[in-house]
N, C-alpha and C positions, 0 to 999 in steps of 0.2 A: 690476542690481537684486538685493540681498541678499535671499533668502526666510527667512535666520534671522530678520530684521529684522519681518517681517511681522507684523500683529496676532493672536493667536491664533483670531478668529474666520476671517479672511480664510485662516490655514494651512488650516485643518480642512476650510472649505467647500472649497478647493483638494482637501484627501485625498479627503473624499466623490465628488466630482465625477471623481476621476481614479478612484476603486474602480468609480463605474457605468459609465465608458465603457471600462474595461480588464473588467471582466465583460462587457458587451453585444457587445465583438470576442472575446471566449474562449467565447462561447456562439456567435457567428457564423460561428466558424470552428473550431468543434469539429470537424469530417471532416477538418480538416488540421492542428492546430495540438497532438490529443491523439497522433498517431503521430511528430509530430514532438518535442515531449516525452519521450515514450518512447526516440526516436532517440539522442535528447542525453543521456540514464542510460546509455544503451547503449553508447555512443562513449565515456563519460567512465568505463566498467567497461572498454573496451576500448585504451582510451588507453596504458596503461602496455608494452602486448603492440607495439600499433603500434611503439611510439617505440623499442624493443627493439630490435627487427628493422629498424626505419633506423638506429638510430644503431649500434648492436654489430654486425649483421650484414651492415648497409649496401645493404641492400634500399631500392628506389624503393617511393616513398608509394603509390602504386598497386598495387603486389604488396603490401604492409602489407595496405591497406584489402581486398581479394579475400581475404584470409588469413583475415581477421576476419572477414569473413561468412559465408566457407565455414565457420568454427569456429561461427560464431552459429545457422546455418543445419543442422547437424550437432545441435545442442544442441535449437532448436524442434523438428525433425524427432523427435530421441528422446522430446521430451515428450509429440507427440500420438502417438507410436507406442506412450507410456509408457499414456495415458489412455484410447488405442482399445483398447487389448487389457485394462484393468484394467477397461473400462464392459461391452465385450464377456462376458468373463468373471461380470462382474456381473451381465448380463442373463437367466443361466442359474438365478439363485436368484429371479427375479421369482413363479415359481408358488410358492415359500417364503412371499415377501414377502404375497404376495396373499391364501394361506389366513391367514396372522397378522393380517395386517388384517383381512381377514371376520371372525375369533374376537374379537378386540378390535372390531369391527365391533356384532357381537350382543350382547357387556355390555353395551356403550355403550345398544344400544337401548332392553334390559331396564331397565339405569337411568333412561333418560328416563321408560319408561315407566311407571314405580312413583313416581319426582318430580314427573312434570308431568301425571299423567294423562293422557298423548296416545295412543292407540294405535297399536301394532306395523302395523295399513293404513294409517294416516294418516301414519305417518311413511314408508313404502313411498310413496306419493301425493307429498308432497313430494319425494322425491328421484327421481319418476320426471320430474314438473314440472323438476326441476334439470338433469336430464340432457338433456333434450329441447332447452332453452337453451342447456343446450351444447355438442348435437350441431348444432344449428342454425346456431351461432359456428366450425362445424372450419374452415369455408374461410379466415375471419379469422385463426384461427391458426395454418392453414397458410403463409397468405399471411404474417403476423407472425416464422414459424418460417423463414424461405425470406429474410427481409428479413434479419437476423440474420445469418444465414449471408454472403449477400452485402455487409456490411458487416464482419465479420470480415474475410472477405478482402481488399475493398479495403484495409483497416487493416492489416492484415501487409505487403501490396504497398507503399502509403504508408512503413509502418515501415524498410523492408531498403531502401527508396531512400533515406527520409531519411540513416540511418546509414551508406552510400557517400558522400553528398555531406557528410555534419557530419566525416566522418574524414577523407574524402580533400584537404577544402577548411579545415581546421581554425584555420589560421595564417592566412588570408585573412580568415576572421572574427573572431579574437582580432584581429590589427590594425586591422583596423575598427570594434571596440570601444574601441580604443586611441585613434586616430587622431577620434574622433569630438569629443572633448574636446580644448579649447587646449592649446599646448607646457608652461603653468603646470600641469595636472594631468597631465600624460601619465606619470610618473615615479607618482604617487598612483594612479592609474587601473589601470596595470600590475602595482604590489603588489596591491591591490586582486583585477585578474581571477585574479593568479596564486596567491591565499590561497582564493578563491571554488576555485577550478579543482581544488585538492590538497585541501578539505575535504570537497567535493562527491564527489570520486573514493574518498575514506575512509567516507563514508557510505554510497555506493551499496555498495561493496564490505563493508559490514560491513551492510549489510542484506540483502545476499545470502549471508552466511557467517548470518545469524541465522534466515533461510529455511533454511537447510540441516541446524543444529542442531534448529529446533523440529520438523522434517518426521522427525529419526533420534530425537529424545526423544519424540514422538506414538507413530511408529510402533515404537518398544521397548515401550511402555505397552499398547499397542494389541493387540502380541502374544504379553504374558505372560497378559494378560487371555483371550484366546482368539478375540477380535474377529476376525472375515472382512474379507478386505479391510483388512489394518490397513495396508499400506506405502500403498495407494491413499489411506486416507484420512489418514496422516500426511503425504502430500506435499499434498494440500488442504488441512489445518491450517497446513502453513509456508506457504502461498500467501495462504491468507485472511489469515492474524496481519498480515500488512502492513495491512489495515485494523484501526486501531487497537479494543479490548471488542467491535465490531459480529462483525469476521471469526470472532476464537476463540469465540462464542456460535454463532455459524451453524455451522463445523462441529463443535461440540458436539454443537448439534441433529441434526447428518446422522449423528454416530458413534452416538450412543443410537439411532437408529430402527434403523442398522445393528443395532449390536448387539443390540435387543431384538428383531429381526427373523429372525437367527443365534444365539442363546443363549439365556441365561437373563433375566428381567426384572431380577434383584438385579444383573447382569453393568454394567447400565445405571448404576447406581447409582457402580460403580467406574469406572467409563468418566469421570463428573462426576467427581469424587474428583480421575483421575489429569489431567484435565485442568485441574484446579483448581491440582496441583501444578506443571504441566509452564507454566500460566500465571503463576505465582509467580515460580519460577526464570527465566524468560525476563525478565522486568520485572524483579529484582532484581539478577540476575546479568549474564543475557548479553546485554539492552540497554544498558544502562550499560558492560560490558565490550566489548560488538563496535563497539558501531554510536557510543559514544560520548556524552558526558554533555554536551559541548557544543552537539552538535545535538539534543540532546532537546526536543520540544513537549510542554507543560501539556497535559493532557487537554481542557480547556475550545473551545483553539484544533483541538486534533487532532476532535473530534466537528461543529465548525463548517466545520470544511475538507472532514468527509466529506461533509455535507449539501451543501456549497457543490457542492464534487465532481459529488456525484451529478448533483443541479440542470444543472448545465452542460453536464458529459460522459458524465453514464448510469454506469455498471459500471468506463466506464475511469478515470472524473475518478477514484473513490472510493478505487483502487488508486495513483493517480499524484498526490494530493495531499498525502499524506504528504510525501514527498520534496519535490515542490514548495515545499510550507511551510518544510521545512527550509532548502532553496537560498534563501527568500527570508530567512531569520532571521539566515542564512552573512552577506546579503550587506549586511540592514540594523545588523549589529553590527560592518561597517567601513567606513560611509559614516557621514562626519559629519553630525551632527542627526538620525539615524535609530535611535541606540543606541538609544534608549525604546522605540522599534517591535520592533526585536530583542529588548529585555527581555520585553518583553510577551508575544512569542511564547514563552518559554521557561520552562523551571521558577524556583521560587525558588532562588535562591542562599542556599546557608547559610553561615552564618558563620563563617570559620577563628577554629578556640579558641584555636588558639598564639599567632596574633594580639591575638587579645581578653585575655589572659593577660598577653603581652606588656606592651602599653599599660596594664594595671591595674596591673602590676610597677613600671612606669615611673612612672607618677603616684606612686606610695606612696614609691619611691624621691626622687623632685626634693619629695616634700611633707616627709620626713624630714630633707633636707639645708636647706628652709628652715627 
């Protein structure tokens, strides 16, 4: 049965139907299917280092795959030792943080209280009412704070097995990709994994080179400015920017409290300013130059895939649907009947001048000669 052939209503209700029961299994199996996502970035970042070392050095796939993790495992390891000792450190300016808020605390009240005419004990009153709610809620989020915890960890645990079995077993599941489809496509199928496979590996990698520039251009900004904490918070600016407007807005907000916290209020002002620039030059320069203009997503899809995200897998979908999107845009712009699908997901195409120039040349030309 040809499904080009199909009537367009009967396609559609086919997509609808196949988008809610591929969400209702990605929502079902979010405790296993977001670490293993993660795995598959991870292997397809690590894939080139593998294949190095078996084929140049002639190391067995198993000493490859140990090599890559001890590297991976080397790298996690520096980050929370990067984060523990920058939060630690951080912890120390808390009785800072605290009198700033109290002074900013008391304007705040004094204007309430000239605006709404409420008084300085009735507003005391309410916020003793607040506290008491929420001293009454600790155990919830203790107990919320304790859950977290033990979910990150299964999620790492998860993560470091997927990526032993996606490297070590790699070729067993490319052929089985392969192999799934009749001997008519296997030749289509195999270009196919193997344009997905090199595209995919170009993107992850240039969105780790674009995490690495905006984390060294936040944090140069961060410390002409005079900002505390500025590599801390330049390395959470390149981590967030992977979610697309949402991320560089949130830690915005974190570098102004910072720094209004540590400095001066006007310092705040600059902070917006250089973030303004450093988000500029990322979108014009070095997304388009790192990560590529062929897998770029429209903004429209990129803020519905964070929602979607969210929705599904919490904090991790929001971070891993980016790339997701893209893998799917890779894969529907070389599967027939699906290029619409890939268009859609991606920006406009502009139109080559030299082109358009061209053919207007052309025409005037064959109109002259009749």
């Amino acid at each position: 049965m040809n499904l080009l052939r199909l009537p367009f209503l009967v396609k559609l209700t086919l997509v609808v139907v196949s988008i809610i029961g591929l969400g209702y299994l990605l929502a079902l199996g979010q405790s296993i299917l977001a670490p293993f996502f993660l795995a598959f970035l991870m292997a397809m970042l690590f894939l080139p280092f593998a294949n190095f070392m078996e084929r140049k050095l002639k190391f067995p796939r198993s000493f490859s795959t140990i090599f890559s993790v001890m590297i991976l495992m080397i790298v996690i390891t520096g980050l929370i030792f990067f984060f523990g000792s920058q939060i630690s450190s951080f912890s120390r300016d808390i009785p800072q943080l605290t009198s700033q808020a109290t002074h900013v605390f008391h304007d705040l009240q004094k204007w309430v209280s000239k605006t709404f005419n409420v008084k300085i004990d009735e507003q005391f009153t309410y916020l003793d009412e607040g506290l008491k709610k929420l001293l009454s809620s600790t155990g919830i989020i203790l107990g919320f704070t304790l859950g977290i915890f033990s979910t990150s960890l299964g999620f790492l645990a998860f993560f470091i097995l997927f990526f032993i079995f996606i490297l070590n077993y790699r070729r067993i599941l490319n052929n089985f990709i392969v192999n799934v489809f009749t001997e008519k496509h296997k030749a289509s199928v195999q270009e196919v994994v193997s344009e997905v496979r090199i595209m995919t590996k170009r993107y992850i990698t240039g969105l780790c080179l674009q995490i690495i520039i905006v984390s060294i251009l936040t944090s140069t900004v961060l410390t002409i400015l005079g900002v505390k904490y500025a590599i801390l918070l330049g390395v959470l600016t390149g981590l967030l920017n992977v979610i697309p407007y949402i991320g560089i807005f949130i830690s915005l907000l974190i570098s102004c409290f910072i720094a209004f916290a540590t400095t001066t209020p006007i310092t705040c002002v600059y902070v917006a300013i250089g973030y303004v620039i450093v988000h500029a030059i990322d979108g014009n320069i070095i997304l388009p130059f790192v990560v590529g203009s062929k897998v770029k997503i429209n903004a429209l899809f990129s803020f519905i895939g964070i929602l979607v995200g969210e929705h599904l897998w919490g904090i991790a979908g929001m971070f891993l649907c980016i790339p997701a999107i893209a893998i799917i845009k890779i894969i529907f712009e070389r599967v027939e009947g699906l290029q619409p699908w890939g268009k859609l997901l991606g920006e406009e195409e502009k139109p080559d001048k030299k082109k358009k120039r061209y053919k207007i040349s052309k025409n005037i030309t064959l109109k002259e000669m009749d």
